[in-house]
Structure formats: structure tokens, C-alpha cells
MOPAC internal coordinates of N, CA, C and O (Angstrom, degrees):
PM7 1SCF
backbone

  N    0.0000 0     0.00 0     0.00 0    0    0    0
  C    1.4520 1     0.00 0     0.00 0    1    0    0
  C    1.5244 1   109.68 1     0.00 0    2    1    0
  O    1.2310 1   118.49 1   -40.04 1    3    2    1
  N    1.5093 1   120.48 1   139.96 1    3    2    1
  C    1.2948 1   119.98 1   179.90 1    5    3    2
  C    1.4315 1   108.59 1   -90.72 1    6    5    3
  O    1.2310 1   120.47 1   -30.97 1    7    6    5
  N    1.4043 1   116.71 1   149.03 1    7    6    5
  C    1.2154 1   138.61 1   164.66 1    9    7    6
  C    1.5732 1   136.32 1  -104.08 1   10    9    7
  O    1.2310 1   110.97 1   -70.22 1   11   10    9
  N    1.5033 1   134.59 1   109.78 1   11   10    9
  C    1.0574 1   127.86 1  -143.43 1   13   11   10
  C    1.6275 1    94.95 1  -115.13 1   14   13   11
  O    1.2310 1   121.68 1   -49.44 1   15   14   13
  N    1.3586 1   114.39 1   130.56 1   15   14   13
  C    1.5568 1   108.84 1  -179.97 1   17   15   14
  C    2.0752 1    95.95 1  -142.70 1   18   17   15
  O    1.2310 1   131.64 1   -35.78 1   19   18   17
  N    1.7056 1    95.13 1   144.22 1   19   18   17
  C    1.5945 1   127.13 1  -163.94 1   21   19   18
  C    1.0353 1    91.90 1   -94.01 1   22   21   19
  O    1.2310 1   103.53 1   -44.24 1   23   22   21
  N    1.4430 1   147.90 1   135.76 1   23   22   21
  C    1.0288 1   153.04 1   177.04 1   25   23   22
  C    2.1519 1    79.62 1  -131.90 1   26   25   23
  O    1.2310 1   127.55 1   -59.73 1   27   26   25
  N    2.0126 1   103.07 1   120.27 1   27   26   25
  C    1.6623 1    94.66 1   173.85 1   29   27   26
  C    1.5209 1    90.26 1  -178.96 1   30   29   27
  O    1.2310 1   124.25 1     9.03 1   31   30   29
  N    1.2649 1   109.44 1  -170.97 1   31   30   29
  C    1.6554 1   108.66 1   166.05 1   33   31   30
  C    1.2744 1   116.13 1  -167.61 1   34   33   31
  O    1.2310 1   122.44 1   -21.25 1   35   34   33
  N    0.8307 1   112.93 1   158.75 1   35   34   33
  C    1.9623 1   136.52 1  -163.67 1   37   35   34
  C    1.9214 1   105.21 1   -41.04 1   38   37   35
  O    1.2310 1   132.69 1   -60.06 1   39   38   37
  N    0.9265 1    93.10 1   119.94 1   39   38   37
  C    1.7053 1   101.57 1  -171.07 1   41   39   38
  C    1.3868 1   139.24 1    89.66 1   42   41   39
  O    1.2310 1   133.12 1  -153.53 1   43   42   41
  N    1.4031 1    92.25 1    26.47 1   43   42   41
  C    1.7856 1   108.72 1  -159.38 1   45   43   42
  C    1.3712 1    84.54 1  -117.48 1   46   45   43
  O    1.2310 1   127.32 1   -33.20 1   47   46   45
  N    1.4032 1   103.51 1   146.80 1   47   46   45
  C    1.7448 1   100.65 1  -171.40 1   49   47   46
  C    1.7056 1   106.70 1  -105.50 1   50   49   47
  O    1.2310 1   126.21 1   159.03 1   51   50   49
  N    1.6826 1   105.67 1   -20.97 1   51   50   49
  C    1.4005 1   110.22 1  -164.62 1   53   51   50
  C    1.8119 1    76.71 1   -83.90 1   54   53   51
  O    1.2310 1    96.94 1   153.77 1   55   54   53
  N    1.3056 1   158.50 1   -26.23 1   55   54   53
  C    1.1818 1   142.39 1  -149.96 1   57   55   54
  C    1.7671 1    86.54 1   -86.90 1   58   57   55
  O    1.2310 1   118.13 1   120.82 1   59   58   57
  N    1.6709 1   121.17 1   -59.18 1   59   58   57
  C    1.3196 1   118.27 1  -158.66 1   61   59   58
  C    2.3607 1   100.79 1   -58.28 1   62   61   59
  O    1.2310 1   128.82 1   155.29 1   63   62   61
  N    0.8547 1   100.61 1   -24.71 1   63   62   61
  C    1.6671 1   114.48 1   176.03 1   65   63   62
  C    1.1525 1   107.80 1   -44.34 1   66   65   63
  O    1.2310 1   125.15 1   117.82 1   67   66   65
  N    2.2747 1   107.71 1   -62.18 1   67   66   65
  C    1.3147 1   100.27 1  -175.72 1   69   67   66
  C    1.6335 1   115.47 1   -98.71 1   70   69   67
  O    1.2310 1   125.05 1   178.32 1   71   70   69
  N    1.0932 1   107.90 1    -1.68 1   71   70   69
  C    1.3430 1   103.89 1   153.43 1   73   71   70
  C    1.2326 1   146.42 1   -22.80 1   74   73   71
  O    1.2310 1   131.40 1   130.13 1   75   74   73
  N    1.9368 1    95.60 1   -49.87 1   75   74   73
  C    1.3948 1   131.42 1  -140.93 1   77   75   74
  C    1.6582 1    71.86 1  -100.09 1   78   77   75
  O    1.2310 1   109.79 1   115.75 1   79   78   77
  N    1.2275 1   136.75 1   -64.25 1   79   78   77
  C    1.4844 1   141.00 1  -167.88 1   81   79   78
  C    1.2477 1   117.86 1   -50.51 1   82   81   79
  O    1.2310 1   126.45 1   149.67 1   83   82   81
  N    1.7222 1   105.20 1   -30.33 1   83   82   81
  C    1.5667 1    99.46 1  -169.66 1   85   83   82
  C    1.1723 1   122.98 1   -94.15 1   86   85   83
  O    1.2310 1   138.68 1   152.80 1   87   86   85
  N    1.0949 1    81.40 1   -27.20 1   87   86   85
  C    2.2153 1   110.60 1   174.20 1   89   87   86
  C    1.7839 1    91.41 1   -56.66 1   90   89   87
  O    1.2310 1   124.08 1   118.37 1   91   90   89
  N    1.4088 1   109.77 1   -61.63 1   91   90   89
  C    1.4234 1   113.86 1  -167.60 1   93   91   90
  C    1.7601 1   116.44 1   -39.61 1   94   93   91
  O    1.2310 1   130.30 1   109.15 1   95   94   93
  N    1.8225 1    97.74 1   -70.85 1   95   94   93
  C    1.4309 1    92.95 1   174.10 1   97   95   94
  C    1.2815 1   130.83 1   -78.84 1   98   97   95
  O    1.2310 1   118.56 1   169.84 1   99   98   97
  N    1.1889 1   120.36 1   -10.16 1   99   98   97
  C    1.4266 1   142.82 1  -160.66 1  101   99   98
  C    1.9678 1    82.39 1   -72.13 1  102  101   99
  O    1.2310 1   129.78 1   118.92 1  103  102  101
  N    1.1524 1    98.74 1   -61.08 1  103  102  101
  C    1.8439 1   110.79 1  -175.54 1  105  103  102
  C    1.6990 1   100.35 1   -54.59 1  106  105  103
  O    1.2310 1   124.04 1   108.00 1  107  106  105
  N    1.2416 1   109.85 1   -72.00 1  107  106  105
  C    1.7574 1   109.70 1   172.09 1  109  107  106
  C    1.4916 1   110.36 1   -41.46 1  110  109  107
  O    1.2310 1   114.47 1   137.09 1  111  110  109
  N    1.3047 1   128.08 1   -42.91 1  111  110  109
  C    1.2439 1   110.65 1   177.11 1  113  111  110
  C    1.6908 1   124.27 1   -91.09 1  114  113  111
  O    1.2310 1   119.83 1   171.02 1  115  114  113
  N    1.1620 1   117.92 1    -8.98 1  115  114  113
  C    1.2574 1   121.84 1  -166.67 1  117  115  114
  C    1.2286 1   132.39 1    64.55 1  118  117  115
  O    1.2310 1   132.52 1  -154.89 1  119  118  117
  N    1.0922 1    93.41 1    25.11 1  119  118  117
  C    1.5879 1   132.99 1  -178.82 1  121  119  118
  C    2.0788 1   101.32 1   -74.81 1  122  121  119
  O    1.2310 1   117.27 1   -88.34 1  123  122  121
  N    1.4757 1   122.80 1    91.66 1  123  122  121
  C    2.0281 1   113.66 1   155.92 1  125  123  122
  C    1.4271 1   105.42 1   -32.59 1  126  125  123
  O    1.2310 1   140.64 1   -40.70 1  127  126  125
  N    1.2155 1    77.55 1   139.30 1  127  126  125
  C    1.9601 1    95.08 1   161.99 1  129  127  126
  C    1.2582 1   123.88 1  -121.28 1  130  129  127
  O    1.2310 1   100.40 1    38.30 1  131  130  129
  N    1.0428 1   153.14 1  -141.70 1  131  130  129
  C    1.4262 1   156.86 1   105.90 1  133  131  130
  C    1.6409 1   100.70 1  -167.13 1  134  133  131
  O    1.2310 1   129.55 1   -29.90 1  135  134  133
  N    1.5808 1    99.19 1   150.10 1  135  134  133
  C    1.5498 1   116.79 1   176.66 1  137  135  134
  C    1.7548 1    97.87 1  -123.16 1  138  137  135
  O    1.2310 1   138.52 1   -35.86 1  139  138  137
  N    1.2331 1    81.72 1   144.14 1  139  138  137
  C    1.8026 1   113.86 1  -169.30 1  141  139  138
  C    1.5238 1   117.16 1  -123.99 1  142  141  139
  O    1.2310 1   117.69 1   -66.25 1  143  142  141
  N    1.0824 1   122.01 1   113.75 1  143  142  141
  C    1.2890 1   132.49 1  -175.81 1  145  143  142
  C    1.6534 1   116.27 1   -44.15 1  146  145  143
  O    1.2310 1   101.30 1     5.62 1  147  146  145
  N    1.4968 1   151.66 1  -174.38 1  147  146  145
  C    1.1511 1   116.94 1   146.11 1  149  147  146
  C    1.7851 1    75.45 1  -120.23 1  150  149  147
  O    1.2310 1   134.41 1  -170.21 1  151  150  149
  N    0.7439 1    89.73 1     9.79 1  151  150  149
  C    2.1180 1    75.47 1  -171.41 1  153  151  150
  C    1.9088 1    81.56 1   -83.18 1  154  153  151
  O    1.2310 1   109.96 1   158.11 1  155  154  153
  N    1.0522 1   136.44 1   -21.89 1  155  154  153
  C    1.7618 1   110.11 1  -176.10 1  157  155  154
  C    1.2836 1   115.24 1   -51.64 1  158  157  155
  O    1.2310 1   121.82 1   141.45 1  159  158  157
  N    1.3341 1   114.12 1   -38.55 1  159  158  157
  C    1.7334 1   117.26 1   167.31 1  161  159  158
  C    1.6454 1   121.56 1  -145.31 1  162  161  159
  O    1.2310 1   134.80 1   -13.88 1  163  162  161
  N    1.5208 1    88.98 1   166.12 1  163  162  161
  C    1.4785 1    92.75 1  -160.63 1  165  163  162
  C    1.5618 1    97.85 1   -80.47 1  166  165  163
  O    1.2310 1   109.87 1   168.93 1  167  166  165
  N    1.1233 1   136.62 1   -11.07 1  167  166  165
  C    1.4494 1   133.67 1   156.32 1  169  167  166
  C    1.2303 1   114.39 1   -66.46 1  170  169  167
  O    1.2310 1   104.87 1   145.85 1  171  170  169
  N    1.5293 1   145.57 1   -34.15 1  171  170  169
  C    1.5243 1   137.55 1   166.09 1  173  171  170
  C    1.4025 1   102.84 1   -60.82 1  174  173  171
  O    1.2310 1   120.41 1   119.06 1  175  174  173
  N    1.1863 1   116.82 1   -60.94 1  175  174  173
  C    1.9397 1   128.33 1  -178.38 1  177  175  174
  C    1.5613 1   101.92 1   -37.16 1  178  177  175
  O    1.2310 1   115.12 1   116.71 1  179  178  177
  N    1.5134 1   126.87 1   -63.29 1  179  178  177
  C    1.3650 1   137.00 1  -162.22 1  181  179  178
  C    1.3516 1   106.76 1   -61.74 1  182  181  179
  O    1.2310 1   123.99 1   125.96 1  183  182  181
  N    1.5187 1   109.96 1   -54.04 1  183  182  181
  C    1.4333 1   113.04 1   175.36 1  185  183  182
  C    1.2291 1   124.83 1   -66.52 1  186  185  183
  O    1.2310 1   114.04 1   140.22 1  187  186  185
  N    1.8795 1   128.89 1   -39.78 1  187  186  185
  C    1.2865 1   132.98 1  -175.12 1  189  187  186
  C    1.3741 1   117.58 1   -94.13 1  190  189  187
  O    1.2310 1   125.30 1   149.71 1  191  190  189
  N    1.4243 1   107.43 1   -30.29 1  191  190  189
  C    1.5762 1   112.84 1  -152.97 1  193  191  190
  C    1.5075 1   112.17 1   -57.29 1  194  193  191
  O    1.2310 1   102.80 1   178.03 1  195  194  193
  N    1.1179 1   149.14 1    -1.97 1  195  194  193
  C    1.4758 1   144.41 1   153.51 1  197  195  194
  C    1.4031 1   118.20 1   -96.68 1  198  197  195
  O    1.2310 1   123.71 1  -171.48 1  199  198  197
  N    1.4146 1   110.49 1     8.52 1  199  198  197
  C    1.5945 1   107.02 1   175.43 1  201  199  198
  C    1.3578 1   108.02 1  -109.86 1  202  201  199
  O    1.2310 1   118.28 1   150.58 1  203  202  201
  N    1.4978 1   120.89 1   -29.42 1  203  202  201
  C    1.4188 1   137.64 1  -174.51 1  205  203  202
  C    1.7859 1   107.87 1   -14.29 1  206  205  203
  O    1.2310 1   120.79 1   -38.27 1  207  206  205
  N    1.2185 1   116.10 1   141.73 1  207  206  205
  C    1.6054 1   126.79 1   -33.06 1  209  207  206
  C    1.6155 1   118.35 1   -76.34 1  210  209  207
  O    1.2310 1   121.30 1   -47.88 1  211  210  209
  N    1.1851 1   115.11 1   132.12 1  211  210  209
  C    1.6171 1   126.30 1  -179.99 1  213  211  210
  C    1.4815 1    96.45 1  -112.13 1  214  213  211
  O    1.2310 1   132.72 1   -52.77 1  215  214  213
  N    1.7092 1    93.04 1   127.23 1  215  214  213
  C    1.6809 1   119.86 1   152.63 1  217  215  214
  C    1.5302 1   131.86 1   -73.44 1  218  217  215
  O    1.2310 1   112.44 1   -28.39 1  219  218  217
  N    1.1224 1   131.87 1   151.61 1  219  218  217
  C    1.1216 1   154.99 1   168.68 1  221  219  218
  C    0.9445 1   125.93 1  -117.91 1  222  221  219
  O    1.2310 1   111.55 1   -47.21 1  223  222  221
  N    1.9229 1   133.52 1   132.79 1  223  222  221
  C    1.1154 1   130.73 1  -170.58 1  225  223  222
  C    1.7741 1    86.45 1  -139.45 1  226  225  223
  O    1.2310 1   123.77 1   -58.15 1  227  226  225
  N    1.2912 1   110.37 1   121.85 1  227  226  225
  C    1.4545 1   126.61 1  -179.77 1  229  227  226
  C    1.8396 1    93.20 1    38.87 1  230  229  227
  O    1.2310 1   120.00 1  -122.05 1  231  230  229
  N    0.9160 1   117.60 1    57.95 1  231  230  229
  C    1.5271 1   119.30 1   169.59 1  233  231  230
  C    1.2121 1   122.86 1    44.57 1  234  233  231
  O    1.2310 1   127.72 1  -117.90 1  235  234  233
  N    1.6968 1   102.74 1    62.10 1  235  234  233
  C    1.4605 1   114.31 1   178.83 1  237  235  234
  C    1.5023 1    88.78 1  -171.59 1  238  237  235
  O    1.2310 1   129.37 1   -63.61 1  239  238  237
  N    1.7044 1    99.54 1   116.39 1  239  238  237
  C    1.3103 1   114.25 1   163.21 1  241  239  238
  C    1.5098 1   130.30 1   -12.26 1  242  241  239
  O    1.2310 1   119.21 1   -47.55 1  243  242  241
  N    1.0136 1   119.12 1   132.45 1  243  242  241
  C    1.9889 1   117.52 1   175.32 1  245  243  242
  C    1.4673 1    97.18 1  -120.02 1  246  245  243
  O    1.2310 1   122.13 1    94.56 1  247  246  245
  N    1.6026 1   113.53 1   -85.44 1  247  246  245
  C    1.1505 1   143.36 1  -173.38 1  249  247  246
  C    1.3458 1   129.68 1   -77.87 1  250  249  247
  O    1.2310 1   116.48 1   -50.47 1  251  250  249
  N    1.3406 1   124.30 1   129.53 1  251  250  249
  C    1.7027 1    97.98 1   143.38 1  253  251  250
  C    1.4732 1   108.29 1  -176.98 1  254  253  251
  O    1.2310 1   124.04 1   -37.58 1  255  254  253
  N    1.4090 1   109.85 1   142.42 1  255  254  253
  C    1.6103 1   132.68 1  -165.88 1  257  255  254
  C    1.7220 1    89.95 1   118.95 1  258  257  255
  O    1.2310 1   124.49 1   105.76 1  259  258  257
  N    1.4233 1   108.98 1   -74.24 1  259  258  257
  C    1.9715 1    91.55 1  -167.92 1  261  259  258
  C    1.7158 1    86.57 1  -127.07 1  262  261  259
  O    1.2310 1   111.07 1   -16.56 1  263  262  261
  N    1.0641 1   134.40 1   163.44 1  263  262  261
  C    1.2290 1   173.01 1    83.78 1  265  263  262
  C    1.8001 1   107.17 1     9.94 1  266  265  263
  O    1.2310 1   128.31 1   -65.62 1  267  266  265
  N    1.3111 1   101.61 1   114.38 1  267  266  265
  C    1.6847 1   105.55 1   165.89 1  269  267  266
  C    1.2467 1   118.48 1  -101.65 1  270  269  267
  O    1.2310 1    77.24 1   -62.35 1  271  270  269
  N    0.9609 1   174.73 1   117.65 1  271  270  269
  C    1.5693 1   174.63 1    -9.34 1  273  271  270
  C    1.5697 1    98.19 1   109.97 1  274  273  271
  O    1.2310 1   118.55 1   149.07 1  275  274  273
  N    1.1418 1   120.37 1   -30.93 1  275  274  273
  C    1.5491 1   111.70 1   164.83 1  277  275  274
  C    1.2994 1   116.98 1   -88.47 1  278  277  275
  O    1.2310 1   113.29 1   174.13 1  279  278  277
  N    1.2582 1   130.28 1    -5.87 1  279  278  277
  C    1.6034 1   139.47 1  -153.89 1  281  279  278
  C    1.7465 1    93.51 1  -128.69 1  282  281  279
  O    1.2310 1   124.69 1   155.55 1  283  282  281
  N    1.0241 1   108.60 1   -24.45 1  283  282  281
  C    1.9199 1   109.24 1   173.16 1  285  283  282
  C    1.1745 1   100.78 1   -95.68 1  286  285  283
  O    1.2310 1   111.36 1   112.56 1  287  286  285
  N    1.4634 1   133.87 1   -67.44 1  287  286  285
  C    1.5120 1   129.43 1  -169.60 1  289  287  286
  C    1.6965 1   103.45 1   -46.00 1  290  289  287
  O    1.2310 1   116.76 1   147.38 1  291  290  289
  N    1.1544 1   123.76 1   -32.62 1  291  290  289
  C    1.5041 1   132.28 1  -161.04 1  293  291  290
  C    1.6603 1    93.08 1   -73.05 1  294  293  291
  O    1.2310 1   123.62 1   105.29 1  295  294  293
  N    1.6648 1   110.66 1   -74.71 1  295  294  293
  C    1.3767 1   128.56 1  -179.10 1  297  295  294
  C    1.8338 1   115.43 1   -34.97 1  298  297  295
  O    1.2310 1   130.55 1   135.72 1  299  298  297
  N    1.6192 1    97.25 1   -44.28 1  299  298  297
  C    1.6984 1    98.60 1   172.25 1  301  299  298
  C    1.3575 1   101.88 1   -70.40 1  302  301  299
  O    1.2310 1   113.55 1   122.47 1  303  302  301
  N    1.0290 1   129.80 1   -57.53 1  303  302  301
  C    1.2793 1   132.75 1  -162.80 1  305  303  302
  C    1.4848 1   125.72 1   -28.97 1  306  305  303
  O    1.2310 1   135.79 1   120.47 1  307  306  305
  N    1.4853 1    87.04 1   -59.53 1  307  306  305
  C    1.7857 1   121.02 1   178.54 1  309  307  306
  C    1.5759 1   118.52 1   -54.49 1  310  309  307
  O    1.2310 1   120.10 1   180.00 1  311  310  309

């Protein structure tokens, strides 16, 4: 089973966007999620903080800046 994780943080508008996408299919597919702050550490921040928000699919990059809903539904799918 795949696992989808948000790497974003509180006040970011492109994060609440894909949020809204992942929650969506993530729920239609029965697909876990979880979203992760990058402000919890200064190693998420250093590494992400100009890409915010970046996806994960079984812990390997997909996305990042916006969220595709055709490019995730596809990726779970597969």
C-alpha cells in the first residue's frame, strides 16, 4: 500500500491547495497521508524550505510547488 506524506507549513497557501488534493484522493483512494511541518526542524526547513509544499509517495519525492491530481491519482494507481 502506498503512503502519501506533505512536507509544508502553516500559512502557505500553495501547501493549503495541495492539501485540499491530497486529502481529496488520498480519501477516494484509501490511500494514509500525513503532513509534516518543515518548521519542526531545521533539517526539513534547509532541505525543503524553497520548494514548499513537496509530496511524497512511499518516501520518494513526486511533487512540489502545486500538486497534480492527475499525476497523484496516476502515481497511486500504478
Amino acid at each position: 500500500m502506498h503512503r502519501i506524506t506533505l512536507f509544508g507549513r502553516p500559512g502557505c497557501h500553495l501547501c493549503d491547495d495541495a492539501r485540499a488534493i491530497i486529502a481529496r484522493v488520498a480519501g477516494e483512494l484509501g490511500v494514509p497521508w500525513e503532513e509534516i511541518s518543515i518548521d519542526s526542524s531545521d533539517e526539513l526547513r534547509e532541505k525543503y524550505g524553497e520548494m514548499i509544499p513537496v509530496t511524497l509517495i512511499d518516501g520518494v519525492q513526486h511533487d512540489f510547488w502545486r500538486v497534480s491530481e492527475h499525476r497523484l491519482r496516476a502515481a497511486l494507481s500504478g
